[in-house]
C-alpha positions, -999 to 999 in steps of 0.1 A, spaced: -186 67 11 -167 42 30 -157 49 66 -121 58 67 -112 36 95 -125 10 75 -107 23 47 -76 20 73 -84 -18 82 -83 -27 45 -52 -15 36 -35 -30 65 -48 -67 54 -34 -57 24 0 -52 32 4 -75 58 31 -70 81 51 -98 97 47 -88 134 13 -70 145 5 -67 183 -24 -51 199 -17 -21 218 -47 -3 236 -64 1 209 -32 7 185 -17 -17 160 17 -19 161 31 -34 132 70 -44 122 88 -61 94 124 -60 101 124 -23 91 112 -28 53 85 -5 42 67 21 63 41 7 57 45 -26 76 71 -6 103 45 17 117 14 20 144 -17 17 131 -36 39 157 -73 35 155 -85 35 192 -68 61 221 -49 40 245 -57 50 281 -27 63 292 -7 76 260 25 85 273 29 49 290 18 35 251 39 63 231 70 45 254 58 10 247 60 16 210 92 38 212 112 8 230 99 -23 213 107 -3 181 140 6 196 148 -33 206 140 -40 166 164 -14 151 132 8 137 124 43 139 94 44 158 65 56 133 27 61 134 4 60 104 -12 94 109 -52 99 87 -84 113 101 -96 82 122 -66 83 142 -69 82 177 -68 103 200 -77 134 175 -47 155 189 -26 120 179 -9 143 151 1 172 170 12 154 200 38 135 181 48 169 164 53 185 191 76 149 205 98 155 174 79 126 150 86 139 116 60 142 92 68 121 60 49 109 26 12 128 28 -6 100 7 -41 100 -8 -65 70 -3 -88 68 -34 -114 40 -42 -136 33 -77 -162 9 -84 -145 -21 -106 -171 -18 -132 -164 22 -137 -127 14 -139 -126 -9 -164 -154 10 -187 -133 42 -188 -100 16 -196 -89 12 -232 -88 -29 -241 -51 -35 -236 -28 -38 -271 -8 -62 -252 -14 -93 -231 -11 -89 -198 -5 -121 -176 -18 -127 -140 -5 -153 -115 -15 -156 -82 23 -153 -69 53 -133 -75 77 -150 -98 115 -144 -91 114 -120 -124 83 -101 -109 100 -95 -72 135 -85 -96 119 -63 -113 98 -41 -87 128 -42 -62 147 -24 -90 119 3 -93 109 9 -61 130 -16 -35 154 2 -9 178 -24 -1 191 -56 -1 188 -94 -10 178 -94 29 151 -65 26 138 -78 -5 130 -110 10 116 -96 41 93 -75 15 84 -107 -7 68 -120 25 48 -97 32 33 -102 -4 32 -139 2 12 -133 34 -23 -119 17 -42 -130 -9 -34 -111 -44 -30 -116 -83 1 -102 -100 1 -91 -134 37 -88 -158 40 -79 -189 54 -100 -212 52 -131 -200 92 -136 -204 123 -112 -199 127 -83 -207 97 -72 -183 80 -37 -192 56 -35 -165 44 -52 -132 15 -45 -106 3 -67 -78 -39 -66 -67 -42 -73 -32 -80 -91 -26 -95 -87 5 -136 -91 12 -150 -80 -19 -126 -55 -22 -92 -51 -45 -61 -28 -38 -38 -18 -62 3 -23 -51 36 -20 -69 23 -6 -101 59 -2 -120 65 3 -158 101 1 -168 111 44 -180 121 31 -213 85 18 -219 65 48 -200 37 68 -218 23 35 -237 -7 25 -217 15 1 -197 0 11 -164 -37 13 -181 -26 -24 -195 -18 -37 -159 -51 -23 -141 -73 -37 -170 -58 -71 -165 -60 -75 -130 -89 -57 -125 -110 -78 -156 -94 -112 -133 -108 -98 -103 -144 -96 -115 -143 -132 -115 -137 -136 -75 -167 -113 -66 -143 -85 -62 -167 -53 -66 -148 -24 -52 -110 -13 -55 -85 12 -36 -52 26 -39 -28 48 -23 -7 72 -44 18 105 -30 2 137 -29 24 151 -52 27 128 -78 6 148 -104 12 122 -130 -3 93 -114 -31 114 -97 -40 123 -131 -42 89 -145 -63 76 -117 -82 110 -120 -94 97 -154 -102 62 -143 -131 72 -119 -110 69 -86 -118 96 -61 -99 104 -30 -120 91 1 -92 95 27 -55 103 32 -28 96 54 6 106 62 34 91 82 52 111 119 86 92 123 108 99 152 141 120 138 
């Protein structure tokens, strides 16, 4: 079982975000507002004094036009962490499960895909279109913001076709020996025909040839569907996470 502070340190190189400075042991991360993810403290050590770091945080998110927001699982420090910022008025947002497989289990349990499914090692202006329709929140300004953060870690990106219209995307960040699993999007009017299996098998059968041994991914507690999915690939939950952000 992998530690989940490690757990924590892998999905952060993941999804790198633009801006990350040290903070007493915290990570404070921000990317001109555009995902969470990249907009929020990281805290894996207790700062010494945490009022004086809680302020920090609060005005250099202030100066940047974000809502100040900590990444909240079970190695965040200090242990009270969550209920402090409750009790401050942080809002608790997107409970999320971490769960991990062995490559090798996933791809024995996967069907062979019916269709090809093609990996590059960058997203392709039709690639970036397409998940920013699914899952973007924004504009051309945001979406660029978000396509650097992609550009800033190592990763394969699978579409499928190879040409417009596309049915389905995902993106397979690579860090260590380990894979995570991003922006997994299949178009609704192609939904419920092994898209999503289609895209893991690809990217996942690619990875095996860069030493990659071990995969993760982060899905929303209640989203049954996907849970289910993963359920029957061999992932199982190893951590979870959720976000307190300032009302």
């Amino acid at each position: 079982m992998i530690a989940e502070a490690r757990m924590d340190a892998l999905m952060n190189q993941g999804w790198p975000a633009a801006h990350s400075t040290e903070l007493d042991g915290w990570l404070v991360r921000h990317n001109a507002g555009v995902t969470l993810r990249a907009n929020s403290v990281l805290p894996a050590s207790a700062p010494f004094d945490l009022d004086r770091a809680l302020e920090y945080v609060e005005n250099l998110y202030a100066a940047h036009q974000i809502a100040p927001s900590f990444q909240v699982g079970p190695a965040a420090q200090p242990g009270d962490l969550d209920e402090y910022l409750a009790a401050r008025g942080y809002e608790r947002r997107n409970p999320t499960l971490v769960m991990c497989a062995e490559v090798a289990d996933v791809l024995a349990k996967v069907p062979d895909p019916a269709v090809t499914v093609n990996i590059s090692s960058t997203p392709d202006d039709d690639w970036m279109d397409f998940w920013w329709a699914v899952d973007g929140r924004g504009g051309s300004a945001a979406q660029a913001a978000a396509r650097q953060i992609l550009n800033r870690g190592r990763a394969l990106y699978a579409v499928i076709p190879a040409g417009r219209p596309l049915q389905a995307i995902g993106r397979l960040a690579l860090v260590d020996d380990w894979a995570g699993i991003y922006c997994l999007a299949v178009d609704p009017g192609h939904r419920r025909r092994g898209l999503a299996q289609a895209v893991i098998h690809g990217l996942l059968q690619r990875a095996t040839n860069l030493g990659v041994n071990r995969v993760w991914l982060q899905v929303v507690e209640a989203n049954a569907a996907a849970r289910a999915l993963y359920d029957r690939l061999g992932f199982q939950a190893v951590s979870r996470y959720h976000y307190r952000v300032k009302a």
